[in-house]
C-alpha positions as CSV (number, residue, x, y, z in Angstrom):
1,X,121.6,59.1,218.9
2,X,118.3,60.1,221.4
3,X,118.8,63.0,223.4
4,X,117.7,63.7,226.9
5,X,115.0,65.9,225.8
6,X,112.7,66.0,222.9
7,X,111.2,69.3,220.7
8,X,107.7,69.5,219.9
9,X,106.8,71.5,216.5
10,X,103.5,72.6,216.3
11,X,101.5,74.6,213.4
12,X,100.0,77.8,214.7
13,X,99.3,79.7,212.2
14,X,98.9,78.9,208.3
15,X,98.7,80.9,205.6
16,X,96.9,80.8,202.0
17,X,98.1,77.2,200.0
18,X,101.2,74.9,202.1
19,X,101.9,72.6,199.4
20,X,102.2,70.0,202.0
21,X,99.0,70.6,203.7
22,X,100.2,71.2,207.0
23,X,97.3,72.9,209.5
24,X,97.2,74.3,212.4
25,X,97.2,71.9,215.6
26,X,99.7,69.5,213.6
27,X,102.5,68.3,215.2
28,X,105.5,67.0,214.9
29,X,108.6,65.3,217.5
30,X,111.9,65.0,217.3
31,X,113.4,62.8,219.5
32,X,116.9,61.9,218.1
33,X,118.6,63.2,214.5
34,X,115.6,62.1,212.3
35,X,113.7,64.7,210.0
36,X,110.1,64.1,211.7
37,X,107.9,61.8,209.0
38,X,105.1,64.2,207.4
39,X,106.7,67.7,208.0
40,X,107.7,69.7,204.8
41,X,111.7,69.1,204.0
42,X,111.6,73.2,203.0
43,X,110.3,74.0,206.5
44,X,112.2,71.4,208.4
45,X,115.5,73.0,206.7
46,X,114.5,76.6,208.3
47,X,113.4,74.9,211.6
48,X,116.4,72.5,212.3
49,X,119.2,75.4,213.2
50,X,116.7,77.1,215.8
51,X,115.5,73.2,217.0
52,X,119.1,72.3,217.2
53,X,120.1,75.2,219.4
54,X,116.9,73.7,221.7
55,X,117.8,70.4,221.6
56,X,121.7,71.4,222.7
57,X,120.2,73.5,225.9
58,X,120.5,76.9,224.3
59,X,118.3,79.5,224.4
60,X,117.3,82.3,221.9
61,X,117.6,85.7,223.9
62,X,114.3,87.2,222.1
63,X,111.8,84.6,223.1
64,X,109.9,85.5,225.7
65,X,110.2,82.2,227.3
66,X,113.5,80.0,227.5
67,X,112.2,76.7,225.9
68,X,110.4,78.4,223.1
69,X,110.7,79.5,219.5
70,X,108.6,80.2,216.5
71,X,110.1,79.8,213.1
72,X,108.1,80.7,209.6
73,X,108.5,78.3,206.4
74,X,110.1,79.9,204.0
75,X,107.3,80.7,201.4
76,X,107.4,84.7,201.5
77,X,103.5,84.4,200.0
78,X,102.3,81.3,201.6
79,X,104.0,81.3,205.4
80,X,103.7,78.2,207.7
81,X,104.6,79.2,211.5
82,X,105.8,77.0,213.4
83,X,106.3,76.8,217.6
84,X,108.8,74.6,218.6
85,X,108.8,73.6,222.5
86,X,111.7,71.8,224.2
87,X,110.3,69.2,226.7
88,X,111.7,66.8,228.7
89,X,111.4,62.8,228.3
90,X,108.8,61.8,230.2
């Protein structure tokens, strides 16, 4: 089922080993209920409730803006950050 927006996950910050090798500047899209091909299942399963909420038209009330969030893998000694950016079909 497509949606009438995507999400755009980006890397912005990496740090020591990511087992997967992500790196900063990698992206990622979801566009309908799909895991994105590439992006680490762990990280994906901490990203997806904040994505979802995105994808829906929600909002989380701490971002500064309203189409933003940043989500960390769950590694506690080797965290991947993630931005993930709702934008509209173009």
């Amino acid at each position: 089922m497509p949606f009438d927006r995507e999400l755009e996950i980006e890397v912005v910050e990496r740090n020591g080993h990511c087992s997967v090798e992500h790196k900063v500047g990698d992206t990622f899209r979801i566009k309908s209920y799909k895991t994105p091909e590439g992006i680490c299942l762990s990280a994906f399963h901490a990203l997806w409730p904040p994505a979802r909420t995105l994808l829906l038209g929600g909002e989380h009330p701490w971002e500064k803006e309203k189409d933003v969030t940043t989500v960390a893998c769950p590694d506690p000694d080797n965290p991947v950050v993630f931005r993930i950016r709702r934008v509209r079909k173009g």
